[in-house]
C-alpha positions as CSV (number, residue, x, y, z in Angstrom):
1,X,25.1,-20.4,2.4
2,X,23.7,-18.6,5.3
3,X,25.8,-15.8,5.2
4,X,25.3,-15.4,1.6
5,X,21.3,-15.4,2.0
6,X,21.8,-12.8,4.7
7,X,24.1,-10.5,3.0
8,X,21.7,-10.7,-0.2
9,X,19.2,-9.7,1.9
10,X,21.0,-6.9,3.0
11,X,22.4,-6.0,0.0
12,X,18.8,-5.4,-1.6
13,X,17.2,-4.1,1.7
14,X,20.2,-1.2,1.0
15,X,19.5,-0.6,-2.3
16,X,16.3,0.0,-1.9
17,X,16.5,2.0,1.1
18,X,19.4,4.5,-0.8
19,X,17.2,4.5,-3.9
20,X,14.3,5.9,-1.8
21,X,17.1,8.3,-0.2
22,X,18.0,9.6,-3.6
23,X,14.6,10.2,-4.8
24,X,14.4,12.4,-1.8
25,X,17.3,14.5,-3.1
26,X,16.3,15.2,-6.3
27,X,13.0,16.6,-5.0
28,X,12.1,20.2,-4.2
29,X,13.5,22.2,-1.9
30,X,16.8,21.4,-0.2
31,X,17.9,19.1,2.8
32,X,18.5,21.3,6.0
33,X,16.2,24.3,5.4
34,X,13.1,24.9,7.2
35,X,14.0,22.8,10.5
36,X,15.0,19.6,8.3
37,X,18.0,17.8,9.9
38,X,21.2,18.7,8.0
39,X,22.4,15.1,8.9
40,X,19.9,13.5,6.8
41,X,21.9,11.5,4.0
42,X,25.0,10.6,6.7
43,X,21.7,9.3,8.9
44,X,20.2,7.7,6.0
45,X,23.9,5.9,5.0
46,X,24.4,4.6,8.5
47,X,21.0,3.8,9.7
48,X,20.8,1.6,5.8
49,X,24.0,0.2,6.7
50,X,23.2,-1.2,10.3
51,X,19.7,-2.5,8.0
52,X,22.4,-4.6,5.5
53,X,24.0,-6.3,9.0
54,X,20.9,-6.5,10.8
55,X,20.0,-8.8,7.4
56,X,23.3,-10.6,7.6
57,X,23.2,-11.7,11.3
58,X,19.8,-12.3,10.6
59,X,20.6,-14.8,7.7
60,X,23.3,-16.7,9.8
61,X,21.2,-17.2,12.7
62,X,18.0,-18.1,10.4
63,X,19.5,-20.6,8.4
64,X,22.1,-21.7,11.5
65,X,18.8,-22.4,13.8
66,X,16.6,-24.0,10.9
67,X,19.8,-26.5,10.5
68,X,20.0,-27.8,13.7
69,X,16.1,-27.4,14.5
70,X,16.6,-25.1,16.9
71,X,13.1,-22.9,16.7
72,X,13.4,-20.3,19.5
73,X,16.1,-18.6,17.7
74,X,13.8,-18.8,14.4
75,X,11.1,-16.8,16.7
76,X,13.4,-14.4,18.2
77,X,14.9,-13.5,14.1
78,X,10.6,-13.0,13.2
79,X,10.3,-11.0,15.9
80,X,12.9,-8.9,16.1
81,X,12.7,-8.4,12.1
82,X,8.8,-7.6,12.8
83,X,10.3,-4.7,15.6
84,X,13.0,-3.2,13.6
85,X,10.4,-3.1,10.7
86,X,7.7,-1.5,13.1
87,X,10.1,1.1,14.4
88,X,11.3,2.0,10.9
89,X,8.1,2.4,9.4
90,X,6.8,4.4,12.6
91,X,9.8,6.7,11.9
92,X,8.8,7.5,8.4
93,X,5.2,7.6,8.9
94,X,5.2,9.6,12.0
95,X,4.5,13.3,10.0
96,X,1.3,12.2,8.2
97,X,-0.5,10.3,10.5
98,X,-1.8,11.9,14.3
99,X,-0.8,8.7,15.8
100,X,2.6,8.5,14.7
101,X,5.7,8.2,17.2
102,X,5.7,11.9,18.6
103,X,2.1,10.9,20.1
104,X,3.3,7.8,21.7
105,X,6.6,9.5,23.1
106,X,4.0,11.9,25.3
């Protein structure tokens, strides 16, 4: 069951996330021009694919830890899901707002 939950999770955490990709390349302009990383989509397709895992170890661990009330590992899945979720959206939001991550690298 928990695998199951986790790899759901996953599964519609990557859809989403290549969905959002794909809008991006049916925009204007073109991927790689203008300083733009020409690595974008095999970046996007790996960095979605560690988010599908991350939601499937996350899942077994969850569920494993609610089972056996066990709540330290229920705090360190919250947490670490509030830090990968913080580090992603920092990434993303980093070019419109001054106090993105290139201000906080120095």
């Amino acid at each position: 069951m928990a695998y199951v939950s986790g790899l759901s999770f996953g599964i519609i955490s990557g859809v989403f996330s290549v969905i959002n990709i794909l809008a991006d390349s049916v925009g204007p302009g073109v991927v790689g021009i203008h300083g733009d990383s020409t690595y974008y989509f095999i970046t996007s397709a790996f960095l979605t694919m560690a988010i599908v895992f991350l939601h499937t170890f996350w899942g077994v661990v969850f569920f494993d830890a609610c089972e056996n009330r066990r709540y330290w590992p229920v705090a360190l899945v919250v947490a670490s899901h509030l830090v990968t979720s913080g580090l992603v959206s920092g990434a993303e939001i980093s070019d419109r707002i001054p106090w993105g991550w290139p201000a906080l690298r120095g």
